[in-house]
FIGUNU-282291 format. One record per residue (C-alpha): residue number from 0; residue in three letters; y, z, x. Coordinates in nm, 4 decimals. Example, Ala and Ser with C-alpha at 12.3 -4.5 7.8 and 13.67 -1.06 7.14 Angstrom:
   num   residuo      north         up       east
     0       Ala    -0.4500     0.7800     1.2300
     1       Ser    -0.1060     0.7140     1.3670
***
This chain:
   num   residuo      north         up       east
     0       Unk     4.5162     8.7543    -8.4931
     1       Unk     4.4483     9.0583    -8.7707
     2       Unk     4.6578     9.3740    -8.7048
     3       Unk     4.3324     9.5491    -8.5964
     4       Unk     4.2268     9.3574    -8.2672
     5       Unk     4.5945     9.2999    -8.2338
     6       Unk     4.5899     9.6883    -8.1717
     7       Unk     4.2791     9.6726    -7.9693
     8       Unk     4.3863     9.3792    -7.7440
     9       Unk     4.6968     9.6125    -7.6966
    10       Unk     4.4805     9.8984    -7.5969
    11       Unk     4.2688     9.6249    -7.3406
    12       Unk     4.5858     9.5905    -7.1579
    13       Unk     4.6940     9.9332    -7.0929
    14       Unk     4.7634    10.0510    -6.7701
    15       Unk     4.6056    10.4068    -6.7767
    16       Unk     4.7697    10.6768    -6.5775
    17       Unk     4.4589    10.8021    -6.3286
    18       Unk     4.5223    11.0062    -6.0588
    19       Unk     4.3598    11.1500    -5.7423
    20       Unk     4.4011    11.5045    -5.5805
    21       Unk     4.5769    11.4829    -5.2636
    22       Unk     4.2833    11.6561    -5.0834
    23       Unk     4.0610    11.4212    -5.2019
    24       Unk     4.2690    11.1489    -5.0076
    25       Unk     4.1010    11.0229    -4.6630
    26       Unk     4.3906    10.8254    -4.5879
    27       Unk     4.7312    10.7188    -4.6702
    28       Unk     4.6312    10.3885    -4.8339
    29       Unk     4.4818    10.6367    -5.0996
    30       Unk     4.7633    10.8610    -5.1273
    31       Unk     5.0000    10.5628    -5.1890
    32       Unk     4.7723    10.4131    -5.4305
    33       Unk     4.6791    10.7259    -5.6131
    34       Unk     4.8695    11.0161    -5.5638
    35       Unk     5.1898    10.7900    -5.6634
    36       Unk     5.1758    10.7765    -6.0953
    37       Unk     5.5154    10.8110    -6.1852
    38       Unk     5.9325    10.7856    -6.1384
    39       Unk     6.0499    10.7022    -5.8105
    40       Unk     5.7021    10.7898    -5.6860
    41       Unk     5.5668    10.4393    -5.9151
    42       Unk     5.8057    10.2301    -5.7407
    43       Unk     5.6716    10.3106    -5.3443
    44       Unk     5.3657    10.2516    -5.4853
    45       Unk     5.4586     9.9550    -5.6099
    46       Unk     5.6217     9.8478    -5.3152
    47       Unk     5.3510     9.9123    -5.1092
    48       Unk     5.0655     9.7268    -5.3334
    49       Unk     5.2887     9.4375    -5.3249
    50       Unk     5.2739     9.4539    -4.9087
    51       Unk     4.9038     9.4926    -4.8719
    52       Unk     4.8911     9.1774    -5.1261
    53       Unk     5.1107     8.9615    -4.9198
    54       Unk     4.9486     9.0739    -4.5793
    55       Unk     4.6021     9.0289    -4.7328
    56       Unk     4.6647     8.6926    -4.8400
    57       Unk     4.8351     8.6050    -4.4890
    58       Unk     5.1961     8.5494    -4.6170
    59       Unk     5.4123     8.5493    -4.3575
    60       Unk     5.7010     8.8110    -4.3706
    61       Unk     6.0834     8.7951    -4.2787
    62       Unk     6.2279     9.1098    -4.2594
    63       Unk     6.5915     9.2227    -4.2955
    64       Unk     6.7217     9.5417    -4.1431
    65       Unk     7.0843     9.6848    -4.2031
    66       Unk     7.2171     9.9822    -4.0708
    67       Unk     7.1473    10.2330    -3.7348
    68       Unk     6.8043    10.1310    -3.6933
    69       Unk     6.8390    10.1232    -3.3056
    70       Unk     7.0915    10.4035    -3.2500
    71       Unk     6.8333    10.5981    -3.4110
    72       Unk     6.5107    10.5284    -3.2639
    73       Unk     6.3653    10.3758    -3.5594
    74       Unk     6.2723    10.0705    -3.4323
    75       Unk     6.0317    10.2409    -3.1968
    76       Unk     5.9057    10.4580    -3.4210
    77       Unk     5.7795    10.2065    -3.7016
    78       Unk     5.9410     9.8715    -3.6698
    79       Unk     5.7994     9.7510    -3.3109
    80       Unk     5.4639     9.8660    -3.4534
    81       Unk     5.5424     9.6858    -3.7540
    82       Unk     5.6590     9.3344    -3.5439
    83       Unk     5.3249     9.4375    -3.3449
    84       Unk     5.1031     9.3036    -3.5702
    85       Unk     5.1737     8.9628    -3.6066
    86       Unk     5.2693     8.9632    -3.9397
    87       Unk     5.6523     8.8850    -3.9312
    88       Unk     5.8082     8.5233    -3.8410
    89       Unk     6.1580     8.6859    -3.7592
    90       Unk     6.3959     8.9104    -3.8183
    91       Unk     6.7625     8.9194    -3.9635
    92       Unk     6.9980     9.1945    -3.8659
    93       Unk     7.3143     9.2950    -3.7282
    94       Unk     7.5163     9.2850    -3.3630
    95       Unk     7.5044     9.6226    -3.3998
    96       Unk     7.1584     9.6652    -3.3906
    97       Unk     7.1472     9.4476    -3.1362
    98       Unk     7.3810     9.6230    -2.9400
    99       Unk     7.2565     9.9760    -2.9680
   100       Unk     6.9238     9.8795    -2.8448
   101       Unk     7.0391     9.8131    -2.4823
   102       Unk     7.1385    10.1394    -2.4521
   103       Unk     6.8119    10.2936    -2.3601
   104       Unk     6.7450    10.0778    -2.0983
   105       Unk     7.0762    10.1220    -1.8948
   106       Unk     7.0869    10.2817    -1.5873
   107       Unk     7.1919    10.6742    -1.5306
   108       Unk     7.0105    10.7930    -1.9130
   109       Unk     6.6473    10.9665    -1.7342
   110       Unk     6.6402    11.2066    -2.0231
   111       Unk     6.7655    10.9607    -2.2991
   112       Unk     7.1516    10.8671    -2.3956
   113       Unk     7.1018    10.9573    -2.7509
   114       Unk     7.1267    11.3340    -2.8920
   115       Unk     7.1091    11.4703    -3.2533
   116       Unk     7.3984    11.6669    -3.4115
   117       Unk     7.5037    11.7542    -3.7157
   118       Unk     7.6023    11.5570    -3.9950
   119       Unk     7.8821    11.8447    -4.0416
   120       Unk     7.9891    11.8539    -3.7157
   121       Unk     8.3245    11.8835    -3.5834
   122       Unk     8.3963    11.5602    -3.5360
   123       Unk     8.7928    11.6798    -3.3499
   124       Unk     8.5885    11.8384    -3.0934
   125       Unk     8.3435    11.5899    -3.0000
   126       Unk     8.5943    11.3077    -3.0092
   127       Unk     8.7689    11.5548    -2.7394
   128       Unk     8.4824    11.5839    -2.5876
   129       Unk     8.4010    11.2242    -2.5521
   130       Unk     8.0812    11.2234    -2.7954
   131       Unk     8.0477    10.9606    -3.0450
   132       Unk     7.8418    11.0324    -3.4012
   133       Unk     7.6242    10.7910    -3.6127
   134       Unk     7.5380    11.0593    -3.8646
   135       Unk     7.3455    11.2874    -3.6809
   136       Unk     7.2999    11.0649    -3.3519
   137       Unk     7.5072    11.1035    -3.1236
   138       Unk     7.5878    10.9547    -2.7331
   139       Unk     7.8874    11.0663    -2.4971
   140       Unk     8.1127    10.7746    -2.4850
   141       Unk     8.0394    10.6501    -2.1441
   142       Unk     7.7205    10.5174    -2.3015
   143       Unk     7.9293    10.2326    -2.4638
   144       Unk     8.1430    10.1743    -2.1405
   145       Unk     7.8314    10.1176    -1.9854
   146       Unk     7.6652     9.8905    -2.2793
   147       Unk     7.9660     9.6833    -2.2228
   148       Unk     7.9710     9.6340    -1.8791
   149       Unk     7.6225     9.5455    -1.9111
   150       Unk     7.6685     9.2999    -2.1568
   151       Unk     7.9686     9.1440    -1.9894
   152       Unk     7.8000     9.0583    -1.6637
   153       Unk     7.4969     8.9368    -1.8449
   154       Unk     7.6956     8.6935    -2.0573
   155       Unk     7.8838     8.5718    -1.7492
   156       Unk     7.5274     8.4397    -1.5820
   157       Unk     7.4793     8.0675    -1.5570
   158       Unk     7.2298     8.0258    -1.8250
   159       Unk     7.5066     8.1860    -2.1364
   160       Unk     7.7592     7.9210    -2.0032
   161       Unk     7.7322     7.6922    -2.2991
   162       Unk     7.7088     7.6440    -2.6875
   163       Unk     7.3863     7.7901    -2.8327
   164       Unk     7.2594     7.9681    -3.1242
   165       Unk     7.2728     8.3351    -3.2051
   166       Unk     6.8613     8.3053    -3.1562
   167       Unk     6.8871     8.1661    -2.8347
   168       Unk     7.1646     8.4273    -2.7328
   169       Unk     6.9600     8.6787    -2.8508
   170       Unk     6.6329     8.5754    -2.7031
   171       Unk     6.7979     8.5520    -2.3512
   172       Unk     6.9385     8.9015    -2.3962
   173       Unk     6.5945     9.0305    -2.4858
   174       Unk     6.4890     8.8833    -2.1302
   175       Unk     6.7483     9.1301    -1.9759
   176       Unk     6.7139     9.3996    -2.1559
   177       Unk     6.3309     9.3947    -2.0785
   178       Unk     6.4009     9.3656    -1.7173
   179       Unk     6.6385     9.7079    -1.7488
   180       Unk     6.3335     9.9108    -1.9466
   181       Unk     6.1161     9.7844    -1.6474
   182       Unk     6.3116     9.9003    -1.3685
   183       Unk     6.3767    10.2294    -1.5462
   184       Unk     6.0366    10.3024    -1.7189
   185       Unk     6.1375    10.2616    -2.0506
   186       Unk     5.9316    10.1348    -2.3680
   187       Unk     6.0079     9.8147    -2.4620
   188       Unk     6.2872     9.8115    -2.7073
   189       Unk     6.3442     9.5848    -3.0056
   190       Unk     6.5675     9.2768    -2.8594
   191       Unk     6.2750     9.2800    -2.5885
   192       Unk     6.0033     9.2725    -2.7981
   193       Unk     6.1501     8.9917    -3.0012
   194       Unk     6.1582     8.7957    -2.6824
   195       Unk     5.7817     8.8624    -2.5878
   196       Unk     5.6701     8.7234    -2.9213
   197       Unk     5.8924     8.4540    -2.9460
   198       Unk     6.0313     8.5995    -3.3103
   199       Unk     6.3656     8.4487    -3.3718
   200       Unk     6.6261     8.7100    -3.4342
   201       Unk     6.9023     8.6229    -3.6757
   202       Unk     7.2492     8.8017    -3.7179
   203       Unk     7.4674     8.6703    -4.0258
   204       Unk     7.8188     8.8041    -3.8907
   205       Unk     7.8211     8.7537    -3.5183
   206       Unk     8.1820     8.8828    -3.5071
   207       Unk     8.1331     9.1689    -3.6860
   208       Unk     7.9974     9.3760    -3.3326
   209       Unk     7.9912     9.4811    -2.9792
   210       Unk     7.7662     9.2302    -2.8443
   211       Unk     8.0618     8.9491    -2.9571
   212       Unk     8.3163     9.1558    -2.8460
   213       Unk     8.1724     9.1936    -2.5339
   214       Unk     8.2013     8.7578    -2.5191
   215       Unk     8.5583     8.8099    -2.6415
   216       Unk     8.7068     8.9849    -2.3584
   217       Unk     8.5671     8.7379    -2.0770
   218       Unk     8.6783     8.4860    -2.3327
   219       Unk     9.0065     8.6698    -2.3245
   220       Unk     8.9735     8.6280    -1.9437
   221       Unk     8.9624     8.3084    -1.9673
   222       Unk     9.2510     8.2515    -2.1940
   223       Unk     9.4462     8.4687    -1.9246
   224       Unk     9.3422     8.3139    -1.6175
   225       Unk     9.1801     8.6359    -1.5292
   226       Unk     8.8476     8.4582    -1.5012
   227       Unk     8.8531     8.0417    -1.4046
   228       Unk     8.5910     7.9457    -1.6508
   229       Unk     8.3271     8.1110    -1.9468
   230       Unk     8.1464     7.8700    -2.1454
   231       Unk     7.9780     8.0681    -2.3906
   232       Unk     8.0216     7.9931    -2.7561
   233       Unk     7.7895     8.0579    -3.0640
   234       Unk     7.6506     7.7022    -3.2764
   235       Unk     7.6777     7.8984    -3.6293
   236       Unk     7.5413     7.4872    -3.7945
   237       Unk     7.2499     7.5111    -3.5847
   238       Unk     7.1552     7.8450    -3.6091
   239       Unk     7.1838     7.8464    -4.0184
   240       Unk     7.0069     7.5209    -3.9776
   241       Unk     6.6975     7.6675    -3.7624
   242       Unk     6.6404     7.9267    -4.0416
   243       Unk     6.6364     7.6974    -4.3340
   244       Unk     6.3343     7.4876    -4.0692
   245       Unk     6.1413     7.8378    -4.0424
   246       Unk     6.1695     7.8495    -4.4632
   247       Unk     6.0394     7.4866    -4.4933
   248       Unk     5.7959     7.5846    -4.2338
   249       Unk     5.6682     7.8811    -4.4517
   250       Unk     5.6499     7.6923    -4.7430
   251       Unk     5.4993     7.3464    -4.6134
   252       Unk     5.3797     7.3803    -4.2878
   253       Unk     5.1787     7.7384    -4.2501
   254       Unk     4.8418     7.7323    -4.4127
   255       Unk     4.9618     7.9831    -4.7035
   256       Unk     5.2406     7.7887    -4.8378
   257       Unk     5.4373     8.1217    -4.8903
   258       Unk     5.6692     8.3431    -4.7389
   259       Unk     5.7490     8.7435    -4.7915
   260       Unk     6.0474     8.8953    -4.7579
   261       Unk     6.0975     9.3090    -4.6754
   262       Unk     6.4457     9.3935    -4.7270
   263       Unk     6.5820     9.7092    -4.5796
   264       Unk     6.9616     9.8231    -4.6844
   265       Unk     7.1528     9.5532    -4.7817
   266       Unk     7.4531     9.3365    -4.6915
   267       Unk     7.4825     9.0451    -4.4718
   268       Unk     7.1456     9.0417    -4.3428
   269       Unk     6.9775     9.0582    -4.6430
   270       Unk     7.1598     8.7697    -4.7762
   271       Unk     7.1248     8.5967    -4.4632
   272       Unk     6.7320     8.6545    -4.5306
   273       Unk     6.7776     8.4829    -4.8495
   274       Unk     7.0194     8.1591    -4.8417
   275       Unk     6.7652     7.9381    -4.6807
   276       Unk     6.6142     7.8103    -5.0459
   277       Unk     6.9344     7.7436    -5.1911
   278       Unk     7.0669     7.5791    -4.8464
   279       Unk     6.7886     7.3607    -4.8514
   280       Unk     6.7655     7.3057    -5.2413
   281       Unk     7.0844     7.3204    -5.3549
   282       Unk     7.3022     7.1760    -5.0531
   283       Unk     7.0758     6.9762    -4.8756
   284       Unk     6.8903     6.8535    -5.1837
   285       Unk     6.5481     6.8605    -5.0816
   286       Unk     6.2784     6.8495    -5.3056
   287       Unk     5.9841     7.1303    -5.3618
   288       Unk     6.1856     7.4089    -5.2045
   289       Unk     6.0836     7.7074    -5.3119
   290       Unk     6.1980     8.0882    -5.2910
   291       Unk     5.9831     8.4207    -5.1929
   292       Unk     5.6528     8.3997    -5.3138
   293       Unk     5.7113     8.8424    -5.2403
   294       Unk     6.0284     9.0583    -5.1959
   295       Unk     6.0195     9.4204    -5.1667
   296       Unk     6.3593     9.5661    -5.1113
   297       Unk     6.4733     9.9252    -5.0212
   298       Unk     6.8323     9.9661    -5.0824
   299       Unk     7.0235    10.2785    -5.1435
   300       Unk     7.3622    10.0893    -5.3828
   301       Unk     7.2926    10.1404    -5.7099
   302       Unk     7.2244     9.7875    -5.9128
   303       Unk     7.5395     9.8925    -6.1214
   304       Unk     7.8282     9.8205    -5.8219
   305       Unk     7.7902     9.4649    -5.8401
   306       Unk     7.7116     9.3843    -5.4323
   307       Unk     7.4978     9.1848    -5.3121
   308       Unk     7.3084     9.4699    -5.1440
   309       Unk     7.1994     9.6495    -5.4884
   310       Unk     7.1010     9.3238    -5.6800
   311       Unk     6.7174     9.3201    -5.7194
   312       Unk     6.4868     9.0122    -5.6679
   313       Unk     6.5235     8.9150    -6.0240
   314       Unk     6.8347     8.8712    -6.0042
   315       Unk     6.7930     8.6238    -5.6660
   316       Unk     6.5397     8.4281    -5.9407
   317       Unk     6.8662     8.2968    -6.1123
   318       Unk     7.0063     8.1582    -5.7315
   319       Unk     6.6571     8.0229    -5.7104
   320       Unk     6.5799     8.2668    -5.3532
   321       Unk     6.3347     8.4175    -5.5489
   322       Unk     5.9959     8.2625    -5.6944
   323       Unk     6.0870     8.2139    -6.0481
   324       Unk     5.6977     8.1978    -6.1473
   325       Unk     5.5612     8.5220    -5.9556
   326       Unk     5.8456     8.7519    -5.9226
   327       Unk     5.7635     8.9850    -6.2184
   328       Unk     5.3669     9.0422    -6.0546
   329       Unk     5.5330     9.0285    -5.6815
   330       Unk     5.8560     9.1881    -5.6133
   331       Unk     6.0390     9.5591    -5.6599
   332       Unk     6.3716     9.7122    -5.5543
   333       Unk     6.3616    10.0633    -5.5185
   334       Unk     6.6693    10.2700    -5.4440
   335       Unk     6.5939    10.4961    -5.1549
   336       Unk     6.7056    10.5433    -4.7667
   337       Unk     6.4688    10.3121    -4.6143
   338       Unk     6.3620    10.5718    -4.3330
   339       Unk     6.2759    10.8307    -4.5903
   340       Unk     5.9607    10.6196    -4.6691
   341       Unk     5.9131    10.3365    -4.3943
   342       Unk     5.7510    10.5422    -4.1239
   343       Unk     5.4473    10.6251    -4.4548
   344       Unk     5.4453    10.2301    -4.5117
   345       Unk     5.3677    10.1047    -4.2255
   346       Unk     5.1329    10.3479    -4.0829
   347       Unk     4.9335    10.3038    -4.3829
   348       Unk     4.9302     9.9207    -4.3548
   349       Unk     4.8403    10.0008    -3.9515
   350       Unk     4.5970    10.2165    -4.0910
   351       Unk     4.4463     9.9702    -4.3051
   352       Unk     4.4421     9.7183    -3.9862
   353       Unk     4.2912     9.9429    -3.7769
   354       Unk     4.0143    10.0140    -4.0483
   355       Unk     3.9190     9.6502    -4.0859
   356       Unk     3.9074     9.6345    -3.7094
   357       Unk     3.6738     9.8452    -3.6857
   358       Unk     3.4420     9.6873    -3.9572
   359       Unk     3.5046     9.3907    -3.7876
   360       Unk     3.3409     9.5444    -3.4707
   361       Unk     3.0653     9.6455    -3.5923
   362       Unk     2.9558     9.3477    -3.8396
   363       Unk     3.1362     9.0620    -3.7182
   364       Unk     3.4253     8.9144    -3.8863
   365       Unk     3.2790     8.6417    -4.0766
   366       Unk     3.0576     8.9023    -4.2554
   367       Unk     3.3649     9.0952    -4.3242
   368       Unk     3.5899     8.8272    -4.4323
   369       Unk     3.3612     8.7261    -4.6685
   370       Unk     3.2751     9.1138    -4.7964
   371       Unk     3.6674     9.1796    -4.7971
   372       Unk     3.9047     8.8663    -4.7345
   373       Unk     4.1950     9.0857    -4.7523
   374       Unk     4.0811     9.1568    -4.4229
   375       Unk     4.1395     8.7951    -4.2249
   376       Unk     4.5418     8.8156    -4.3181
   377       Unk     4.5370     9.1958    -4.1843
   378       Unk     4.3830     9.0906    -3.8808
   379       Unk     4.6078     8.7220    -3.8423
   380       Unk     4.6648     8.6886    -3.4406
   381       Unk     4.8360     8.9853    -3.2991
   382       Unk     5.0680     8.7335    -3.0875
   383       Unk     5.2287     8.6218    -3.4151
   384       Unk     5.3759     8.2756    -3.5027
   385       Unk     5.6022     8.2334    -3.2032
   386       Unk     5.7977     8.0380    -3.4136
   387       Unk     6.1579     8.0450    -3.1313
   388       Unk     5.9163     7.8374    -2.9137
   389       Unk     5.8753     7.5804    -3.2051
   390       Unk     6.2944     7.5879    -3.3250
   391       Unk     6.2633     7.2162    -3.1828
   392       Unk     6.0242     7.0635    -3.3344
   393       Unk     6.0246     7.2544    -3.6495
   394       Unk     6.4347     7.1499    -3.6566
   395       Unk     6.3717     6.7907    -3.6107
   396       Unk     6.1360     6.8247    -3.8500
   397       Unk     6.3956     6.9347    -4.1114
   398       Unk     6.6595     6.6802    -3.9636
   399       Unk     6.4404     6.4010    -4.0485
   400       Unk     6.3967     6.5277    -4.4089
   401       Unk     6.8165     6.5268    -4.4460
   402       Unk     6.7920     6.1623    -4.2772
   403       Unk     6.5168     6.0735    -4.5711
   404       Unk     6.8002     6.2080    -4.8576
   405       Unk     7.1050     6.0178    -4.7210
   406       Unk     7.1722     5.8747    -5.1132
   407       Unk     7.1885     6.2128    -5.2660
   408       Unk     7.3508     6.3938    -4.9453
   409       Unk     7.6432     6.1555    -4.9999
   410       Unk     7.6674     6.1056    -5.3250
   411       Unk     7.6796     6.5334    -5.2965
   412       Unk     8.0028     6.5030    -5.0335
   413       Unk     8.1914     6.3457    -5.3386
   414       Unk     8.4456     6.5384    -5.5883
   415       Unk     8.7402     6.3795    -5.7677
   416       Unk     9.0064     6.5609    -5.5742
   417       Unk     9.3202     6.6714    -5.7466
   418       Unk     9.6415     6.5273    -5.5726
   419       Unk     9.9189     6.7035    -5.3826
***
């Protein structure tokens, strides 16, 4: 091609900076799409195209959450809203999460158990006077005496006496914490509202929190002959296994042949978020896995310390997690504290919802769907995919596909062993 429409093929493709005064903004799609041109500013916006694309299109979204998100109140200020929708197939987190959300159900907390503080406070004096501090949360110690009590006479009911998987464990625990916001007029918390929409909740290190604890002194019991019997006990196989069936679901079974990812802080449950691809690919050998078709991450390690936590999706592209073919049009890490900027995400994307709702009102949504089909994934069923009340099937599923690649499996279980 000559130098001159070399230049002006170069020119074709530039992305020109336009902008929009913020008080020319009706809403906070525009803001995030406009008022957004630069710096750290580019990469929310970023983020935040690359949501509206994946919920537009129907993609369904797992969603990883490390960090205080219960302790805080976060999850009922934007991520119940968020599971609301219908857009997420399940959650990965930590016990601690888990944990902290039962605490504002318990009996005894009318006006709440959790208070701010400062992040300089004396911590001396609180520890004397029986406060504990997340940052600047904070809850008088009986709180977790109470958690744990809880917890400990739930796990000792008849239906926790026997191997299951974290999911199941979690689902059940939902149950009973939804019965405690009941009786004590409380909103529904995030364990509970897992449980009424059937989204499978995932925790990568079990042990690593309260809630196990909690098993590990009736356990403990046990071992003592404090206690005659407790049954409980986690299935880590099956539980890995029924997240790699929800990944081969996403990618074979659901009508988009996709899945999202939204990745918020790092660590174990954003890796737990990712290992299904290479579990399936790589260990189990089965053909036509695929990673995220999306990934939007908000992390706050910077890329340069090495940890799984800071690496961005194109780095997950070389373990195969990511989508090797899209991830330079449909993924972003940006280095922030995710609830600096989530509670502005996801009322925008409500916003959006609620704007095609009301279209949909008032010409029908065939019209609209066919005026704007970003519209039919925002407005996907509200009750979501459910997908804990199809673990069964959806596993057997998968275990027939291991059955089909016996060869390979054991030709895989093979290595010329060095001798003792």
């Amino acid at each position: 091609m000559p130098h001159d429409e070399t230049n002006q093929e170069c020119v074709r493709q530039r992305r020109w900076v336009n902008v929009r005064r913020v008080d020319e903004c009706q809403t906070l799609d525009e803001v995030f799409l406009h008022c957004l041109p630069a710096f750290g500013g580019a990469y929310l916006r970023r983020i935040y195209r690359i949501l509206d694309h994946a919920i537009g299109m129907g993609c369904p979204l797992t969603l990883a959450v490390a960090g205080p998100v219960t302790v805080s109140g976060q999850h009922q200020a934007w991520l119940i809203p968020l599971l609301e929708t219908g857009w997420v197939a399940y959650l990965s987190t930590t016990d601690a999460v888990c944990y902290h959300d039962g605490h504002r159900s318990l009996d005894g907390y009318a006006t709440g158990p959790v208070h701010e503080v400062s992040i300089n406070s004396d911590d001396a004096a609180l520890r004397d006077e029986g406060t504990i501090r997340v940052t600047d949360m904070a809850f008088d110690e009986a709180v977790l005496l109470d958690e744990d009590r809880f917890l400990s006479a739930v796990l000792s009911r008849p239906e926790f006496q026997r191997k299951m998987t974290g999911t199941e464990l979690r689902y059940l625990l939902g149950k009973y914490y939804a019965a405690q916001e009941e009786r004590n007029g409380k909103a529904a918390g995030l364990l509970a509202t897992c449980w009424q929409r059937a989204i499978p909740v995932f925790v990568g290190a079990p042990g690593d929190g309260s809630v196990f604890l909690n098993s590990m002194k009736l356990w403990a019991m046990r071992q003592a002959g404090v206690i005659p019997a407790y049954g409980f006990d986690l299935d880590l196989h099956a539980e890995v296994f029924e997240a790699c069936a929800y990944h081969r679901w996403g990618l074979f079974e659901n009508s988009v042949h996709a899945l999202g990812t939204v990745i918020l802080g790092g660590g174990v449950p954003k890796n737990y978020n990712l290992q299904p691809e290479p579990a399936l690919g790589q260990v189990l050998g089965l053909a036509g896995v695929r990673g995220y078709d999306f990934d939007v991450q908000i992390v706050t390690a910077p890329v340069t310390d090495g940890s799984l936590s800071s690496c961005p999706p194109a780095e997950a592209v070389t373990w195969g997690k990511v989508d090797k073919d899209k991830y330079l049009q449909t993924t972003e890490s940006m280095q922030a504290d995710y609830s600096m900027v989530m509670p502005f995400v996801v009322k925008a994307l409500l916003d959006n919802r609620a704007r095609y709702r009301r279209m949909a009102d008032e010409i029908g949504e065939d019209p609209l769907f066919a005026a704007e089909p970003r519209a039919r994934g925002y407005l996907r069923p509200a009750e979501g995919y459910r997908l804990f009340e199809q673990r069964e099937d959806l596993c057997r599923k998968l275990t027939e596909a291991v059955r089909e690649n016996r060869d390979w499996l054991l030709e895989s279980a093979t290595y010329p062993l060095a001798a003792k």
